[in-house]
C-alpha positions as CSV (number, residue, x, y, z in Angstrom):
1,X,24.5,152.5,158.3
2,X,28.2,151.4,159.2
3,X,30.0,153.6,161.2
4,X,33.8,154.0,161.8
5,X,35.5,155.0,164.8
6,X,38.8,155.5,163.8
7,X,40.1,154.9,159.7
8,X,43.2,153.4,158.9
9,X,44.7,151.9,155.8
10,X,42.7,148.6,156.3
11,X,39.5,150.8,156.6
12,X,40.2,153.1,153.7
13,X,41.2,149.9,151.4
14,X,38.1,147.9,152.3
15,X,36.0,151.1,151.2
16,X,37.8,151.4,148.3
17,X,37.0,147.5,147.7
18,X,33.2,147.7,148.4
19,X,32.9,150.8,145.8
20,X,34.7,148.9,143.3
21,X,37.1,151.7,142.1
22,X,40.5,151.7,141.3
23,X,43.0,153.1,143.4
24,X,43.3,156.4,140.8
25,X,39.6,156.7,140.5
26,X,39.5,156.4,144.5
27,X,41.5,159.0,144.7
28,X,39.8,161.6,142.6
29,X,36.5,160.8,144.6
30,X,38.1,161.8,147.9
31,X,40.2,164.3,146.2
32,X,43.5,163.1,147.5
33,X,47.0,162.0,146.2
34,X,47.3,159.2,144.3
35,X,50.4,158.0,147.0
36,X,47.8,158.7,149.6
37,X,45.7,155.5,148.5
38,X,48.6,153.8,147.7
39,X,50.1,153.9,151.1
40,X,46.6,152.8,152.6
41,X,46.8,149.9,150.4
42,X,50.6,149.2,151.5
43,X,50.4,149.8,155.1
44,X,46.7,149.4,155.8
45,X,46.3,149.0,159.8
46,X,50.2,150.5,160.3
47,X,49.1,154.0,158.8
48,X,45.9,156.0,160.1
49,X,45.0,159.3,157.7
50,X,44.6,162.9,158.8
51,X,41.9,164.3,160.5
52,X,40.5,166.1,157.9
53,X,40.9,162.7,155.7
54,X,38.9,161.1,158.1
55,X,36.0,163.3,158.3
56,X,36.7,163.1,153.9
57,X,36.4,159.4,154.6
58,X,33.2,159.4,156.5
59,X,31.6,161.1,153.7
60,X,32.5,159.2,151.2
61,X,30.9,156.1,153.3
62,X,28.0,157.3,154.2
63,X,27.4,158.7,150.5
64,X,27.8,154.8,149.3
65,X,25.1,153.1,148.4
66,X,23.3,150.4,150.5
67,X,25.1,147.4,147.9
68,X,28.6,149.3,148.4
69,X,27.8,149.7,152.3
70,X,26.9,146.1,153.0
71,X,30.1,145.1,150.8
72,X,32.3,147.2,153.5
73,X,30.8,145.3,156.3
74,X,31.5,142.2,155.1
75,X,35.4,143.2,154.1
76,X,36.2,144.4,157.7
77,X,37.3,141.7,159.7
78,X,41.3,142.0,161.5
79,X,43.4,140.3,160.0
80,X,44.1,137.0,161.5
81,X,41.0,137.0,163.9
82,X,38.9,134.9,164.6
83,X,35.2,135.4,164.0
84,X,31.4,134.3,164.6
85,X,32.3,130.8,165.3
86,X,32.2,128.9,168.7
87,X,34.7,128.8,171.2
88,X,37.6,126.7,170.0
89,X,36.3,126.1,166.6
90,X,38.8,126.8,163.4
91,X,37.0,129.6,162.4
92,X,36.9,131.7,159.6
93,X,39.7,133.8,159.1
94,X,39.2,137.3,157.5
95,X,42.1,136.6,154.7
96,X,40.0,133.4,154.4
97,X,36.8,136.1,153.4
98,X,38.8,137.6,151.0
99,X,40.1,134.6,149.2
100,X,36.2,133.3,149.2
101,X,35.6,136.7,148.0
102,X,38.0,136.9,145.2
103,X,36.9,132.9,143.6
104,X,33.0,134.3,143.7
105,X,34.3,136.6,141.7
106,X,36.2,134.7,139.3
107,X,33.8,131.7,139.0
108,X,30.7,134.6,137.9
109,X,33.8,135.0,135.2
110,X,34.3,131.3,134.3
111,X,29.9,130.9,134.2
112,X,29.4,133.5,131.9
113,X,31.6,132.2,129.9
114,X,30.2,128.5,130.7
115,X,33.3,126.9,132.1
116,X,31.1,125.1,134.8
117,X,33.8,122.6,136.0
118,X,36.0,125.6,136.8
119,X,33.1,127.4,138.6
120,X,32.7,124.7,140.6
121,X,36.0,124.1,141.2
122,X,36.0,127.3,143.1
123,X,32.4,127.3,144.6
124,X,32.3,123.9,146.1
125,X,34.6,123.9,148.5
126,X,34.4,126.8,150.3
127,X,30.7,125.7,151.1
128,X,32.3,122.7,152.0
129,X,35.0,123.9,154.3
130,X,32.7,126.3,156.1
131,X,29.0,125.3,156.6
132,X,26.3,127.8,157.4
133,X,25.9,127.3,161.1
134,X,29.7,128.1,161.5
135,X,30.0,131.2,160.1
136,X,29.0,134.9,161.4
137,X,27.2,137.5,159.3
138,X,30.2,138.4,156.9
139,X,30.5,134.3,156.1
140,X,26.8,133.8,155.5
141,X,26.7,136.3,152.7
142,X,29.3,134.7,150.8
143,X,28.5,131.2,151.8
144,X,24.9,132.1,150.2
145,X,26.2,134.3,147.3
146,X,28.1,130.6,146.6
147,X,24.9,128.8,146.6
148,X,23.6,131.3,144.0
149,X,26.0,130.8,141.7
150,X,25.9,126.5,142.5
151,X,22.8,127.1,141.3
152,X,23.4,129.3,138.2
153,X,25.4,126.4,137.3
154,X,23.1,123.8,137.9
155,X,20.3,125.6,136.0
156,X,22.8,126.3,133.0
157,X,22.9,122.5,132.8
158,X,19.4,121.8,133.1
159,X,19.7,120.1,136.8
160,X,16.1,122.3,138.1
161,X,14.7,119.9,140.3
162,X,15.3,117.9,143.2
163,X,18.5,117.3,145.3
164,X,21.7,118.8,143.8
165,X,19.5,121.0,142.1
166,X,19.2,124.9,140.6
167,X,16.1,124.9,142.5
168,X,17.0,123.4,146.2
169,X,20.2,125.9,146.0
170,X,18.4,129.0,145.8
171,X,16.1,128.3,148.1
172,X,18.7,127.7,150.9
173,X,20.4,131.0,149.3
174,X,17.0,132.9,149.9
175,X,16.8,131.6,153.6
176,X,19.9,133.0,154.5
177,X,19.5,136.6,152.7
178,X,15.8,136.8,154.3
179,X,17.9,135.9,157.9
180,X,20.3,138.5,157.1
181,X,17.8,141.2,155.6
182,X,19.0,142.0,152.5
183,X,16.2,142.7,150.5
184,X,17.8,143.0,147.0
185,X,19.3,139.7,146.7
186,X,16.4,138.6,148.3
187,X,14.5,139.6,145.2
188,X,17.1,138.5,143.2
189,X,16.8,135.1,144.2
190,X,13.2,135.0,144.5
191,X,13.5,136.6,140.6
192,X,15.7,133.2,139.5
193,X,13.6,130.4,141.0
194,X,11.0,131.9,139.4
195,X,13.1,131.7,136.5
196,X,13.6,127.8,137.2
197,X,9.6,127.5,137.5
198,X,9.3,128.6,133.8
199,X,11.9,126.3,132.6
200,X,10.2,123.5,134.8
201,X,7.3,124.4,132.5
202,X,5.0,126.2,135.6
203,X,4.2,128.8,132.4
204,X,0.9,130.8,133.9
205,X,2.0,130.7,137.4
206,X,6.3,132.0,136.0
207,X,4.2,134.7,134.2
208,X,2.6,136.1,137.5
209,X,5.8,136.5,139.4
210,X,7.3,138.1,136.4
211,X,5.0,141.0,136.5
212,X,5.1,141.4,140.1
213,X,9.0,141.8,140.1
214,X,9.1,143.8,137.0
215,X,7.0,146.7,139.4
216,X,9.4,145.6,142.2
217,X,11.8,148.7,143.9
218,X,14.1,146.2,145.6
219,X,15.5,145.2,141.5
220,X,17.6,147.5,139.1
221,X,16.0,148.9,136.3
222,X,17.2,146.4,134.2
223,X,16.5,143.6,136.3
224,X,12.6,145.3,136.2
225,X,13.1,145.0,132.3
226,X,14.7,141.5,132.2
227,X,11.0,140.8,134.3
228,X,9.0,142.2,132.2
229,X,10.4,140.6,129.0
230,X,10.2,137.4,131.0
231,X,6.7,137.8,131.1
232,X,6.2,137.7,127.6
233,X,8.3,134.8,127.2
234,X,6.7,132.5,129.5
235,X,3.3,133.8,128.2
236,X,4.5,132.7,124.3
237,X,5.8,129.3,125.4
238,X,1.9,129.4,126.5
239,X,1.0,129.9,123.3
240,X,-0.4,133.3,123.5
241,X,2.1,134.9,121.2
242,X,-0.3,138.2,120.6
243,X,-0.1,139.6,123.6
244,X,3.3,138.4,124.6
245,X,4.8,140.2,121.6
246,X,2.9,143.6,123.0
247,X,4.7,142.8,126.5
248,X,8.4,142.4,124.9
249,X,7.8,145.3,122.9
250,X,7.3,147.5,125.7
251,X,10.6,145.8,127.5
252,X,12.5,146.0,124.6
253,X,12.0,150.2,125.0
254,X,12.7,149.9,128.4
255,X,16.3,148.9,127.6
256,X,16.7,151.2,124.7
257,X,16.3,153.9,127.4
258,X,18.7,152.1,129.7
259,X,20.9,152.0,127.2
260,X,21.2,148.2,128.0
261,X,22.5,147.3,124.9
262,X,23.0,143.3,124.7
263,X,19.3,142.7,126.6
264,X,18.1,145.2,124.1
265,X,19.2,142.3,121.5
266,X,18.1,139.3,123.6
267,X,15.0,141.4,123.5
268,X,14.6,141.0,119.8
269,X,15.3,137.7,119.4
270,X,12.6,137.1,122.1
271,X,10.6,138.9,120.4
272,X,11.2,137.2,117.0
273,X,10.1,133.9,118.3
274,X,6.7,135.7,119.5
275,X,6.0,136.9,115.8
276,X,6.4,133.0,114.7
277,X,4.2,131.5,116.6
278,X,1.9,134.6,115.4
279,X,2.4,133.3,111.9
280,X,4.4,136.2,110.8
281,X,7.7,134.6,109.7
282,X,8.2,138.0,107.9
283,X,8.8,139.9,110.6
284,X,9.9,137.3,113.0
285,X,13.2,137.3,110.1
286,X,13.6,141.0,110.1
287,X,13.8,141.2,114.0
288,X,16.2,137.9,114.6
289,X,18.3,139.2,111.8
290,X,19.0,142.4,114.3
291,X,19.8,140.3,117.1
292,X,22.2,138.0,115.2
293,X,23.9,141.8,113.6
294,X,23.8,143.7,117.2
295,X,24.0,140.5,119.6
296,X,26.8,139.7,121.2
297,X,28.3,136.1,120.3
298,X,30.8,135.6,122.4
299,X,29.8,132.7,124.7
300,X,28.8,129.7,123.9
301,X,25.5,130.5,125.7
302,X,25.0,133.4,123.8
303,X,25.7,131.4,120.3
304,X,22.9,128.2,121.0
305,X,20.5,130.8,122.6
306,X,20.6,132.9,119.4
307,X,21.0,130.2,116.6
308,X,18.6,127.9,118.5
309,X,15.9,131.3,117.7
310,X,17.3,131.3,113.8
311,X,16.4,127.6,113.4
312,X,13.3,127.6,115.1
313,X,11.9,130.5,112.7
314,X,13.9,129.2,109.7
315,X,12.3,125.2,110.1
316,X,8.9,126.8,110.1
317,X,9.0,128.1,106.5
318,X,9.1,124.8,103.9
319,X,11.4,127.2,101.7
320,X,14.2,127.1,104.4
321,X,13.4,123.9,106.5
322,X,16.6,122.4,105.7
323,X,18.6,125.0,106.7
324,X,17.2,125.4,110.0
325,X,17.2,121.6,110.7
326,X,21.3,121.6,109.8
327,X,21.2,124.8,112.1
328,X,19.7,122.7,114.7
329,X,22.6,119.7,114.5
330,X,25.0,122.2,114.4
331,X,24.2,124.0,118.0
332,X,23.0,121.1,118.8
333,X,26.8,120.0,118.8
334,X,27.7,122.9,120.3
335,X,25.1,122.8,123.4
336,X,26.2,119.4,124.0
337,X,30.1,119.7,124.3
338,X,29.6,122.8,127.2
339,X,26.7,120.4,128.8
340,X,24.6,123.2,128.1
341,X,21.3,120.4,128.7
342,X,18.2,122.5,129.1
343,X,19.2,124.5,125.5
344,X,19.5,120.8,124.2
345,X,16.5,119.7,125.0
346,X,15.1,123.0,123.4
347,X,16.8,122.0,120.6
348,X,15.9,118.2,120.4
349,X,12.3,119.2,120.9
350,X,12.1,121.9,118.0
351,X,13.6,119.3,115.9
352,X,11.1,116.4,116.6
353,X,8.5,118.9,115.8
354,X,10.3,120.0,112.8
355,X,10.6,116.5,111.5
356,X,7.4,115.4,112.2
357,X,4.7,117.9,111.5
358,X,3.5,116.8,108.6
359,X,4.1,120.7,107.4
360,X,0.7,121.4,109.4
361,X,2.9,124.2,111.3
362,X,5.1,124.8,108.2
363,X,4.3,127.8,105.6
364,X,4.0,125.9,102.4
């Protein structure tokens, strides 16, 4: 647990920082003035806080969580110092770890809403600028956090394999979270190759990791959920749609009582696709038609993911083939102009079977 022997402003601040609260909100925690925080912020190393603030101070740090403790190590660093590189060497700075800081943060924006040359932008070349073997504890984590999102990126635009790939970046991210021993990125990352093992098409073996993580303490609860769901979706790309619609079922409950509201969707859509390779096309309508009304379709991700699952139940009825195959060209379009690859593939490959199926696979 991270100690402090004496707070100041630059102290209080990074705490403030690593909890993620505003300065108001930071303030009612400690149960101090609003001007109080504010000076901190202003003065940070020129102004040290009360006593009795301090000892309020150490509460409030060692009442953080392990995340929000972590985050405070890595923010501390005196300004202009130089630190954990070798004698003579540039460095890194710690206003340098708070720039590199503050563009993870923006390019997790700019993904999720899958701007990937402006994630990149930001990404590359602070991995660039300061390799791994140059950097102290503080640099490592963001240098691999970086990685992890190079390779959200990269498995976004279906690059899984191989060098520059989804796959070779998270592995070099895990090495340096299992160096540092921080066991919940460490499952995190172990959670998204096994991700890019199921999109390689590694189906049984995906499946098995799946159910160990969704049993795994070091995730979230919704992270457990996301697992378990995942299970049931390699499992129906298998082609054993019975029980993998049991499995979503039970995730999709376990995010109704986390009140996870937009996986809770996914969920259903999932879980649609199951009930059509069952053969019920019935119900596989009735649950997409929830996640279209309570989805969120902001993204483009969000959009192909979601009308990608429309057309795929909608092509396997003969009454409403054509409507899911102009479905198809129209994401299809979509997927393409954001370089969204691995959906267009989906997409390509539910439309060759479409076309070419002789209706053996389509209700008549």
């Amino acid at each position: 647990m991270p100690t402090v022997r004496q707070w100041t402003g630059r102290e209080a601040r990074a705490l403030r920082r690593a909890v993620r609260m505003s300065i108001r909100a930071f303030a009612e925690e400690l149960g101090v003035n609003v001007r109080t925080v504010a000076k901190w912020e202003k003065l940070q190393a020129g102004t040290v806080p009360r006593p009795d603030t301090q000892a309020i101070l150490d509460t409030a740090l060692n009442r953080a969580d392990i995340a929000a403790q972590q985050r405070f190590q890595l923010l501390l660093a005196e300004t202009g110092t130089v630190v954990g590189t070798p004698a003579g060497d540039a460095g890194v700075y710690s206003w340098d770890h708070e720039a590199w800081a503050d563009d993870i943060e923006r390019a997790v924006v700019y993904l999720s809403r899958q701007n990937f040359p402006a994630a990149t932008a930001l990404i590359n070349p602070w991995l660039l600028r300061f390799p791994a073997d140059r950097l102290d504890a503080r640099g490592l984590y963001l240098h691999a956090r970086s990685l992890v999102l190079a390779g959200d990126v990269q498995r976004d635009q279906g690059t899984l394999l191989g060098p520059g790939s989804a796959q070779r970046s998270y592995r070099r991210a895990l090495s340096i979270f299992a160096d540092l021993d921080i066991p919940r990125r460490i499952a995190q990352v172990s959670l998204s190759l096994t991700v890019i093992d199921e999109m390689a098409g590694n189906l049984h073996g995906a499946a098995r990791c799946y159910q160990l993580f969704a049993d795994d303490e070091r995730l979230s609860g919704r992270d457990r959920a996301r697992s378990l769901l995942w299970v049931g979706t390699a499992l129906s790309k298998a082609g054993q749609h019975e029980y993998a619609a049991r499995v979503m079922a039970e995730a999709t409950n376990f995010f109704e009582d986390l009140d996870e509201a937009e996986d809770w969707s996914v969920a259903h859509q999932k879980l649609a696709l199951a009930y059509r390779g069952v053969g019920d096309l019935d119900q596989a309508l009735r649950l997409i038609e929830t996640a279209r009304v309570d989805g969120t379709q902001d993204t483009p991700m969000q959009r192909v993911r979601l009308n990608t699952a429309y057309a795929h139940i909608l092509v396997s009825d003969r009454a409403t083939r054509d409507e899911g195959l102009a479905l198809l060209e129209e994401t299809s379009r979509l997927a393409r102009g954001c370089g969204l690859n691995h959906q267009l593939r989906s997409i390509d490959g539910i439309r060759h079977d479409a076309e070419h199926s002789n209706g053996l696979n389509i209700r008549r």
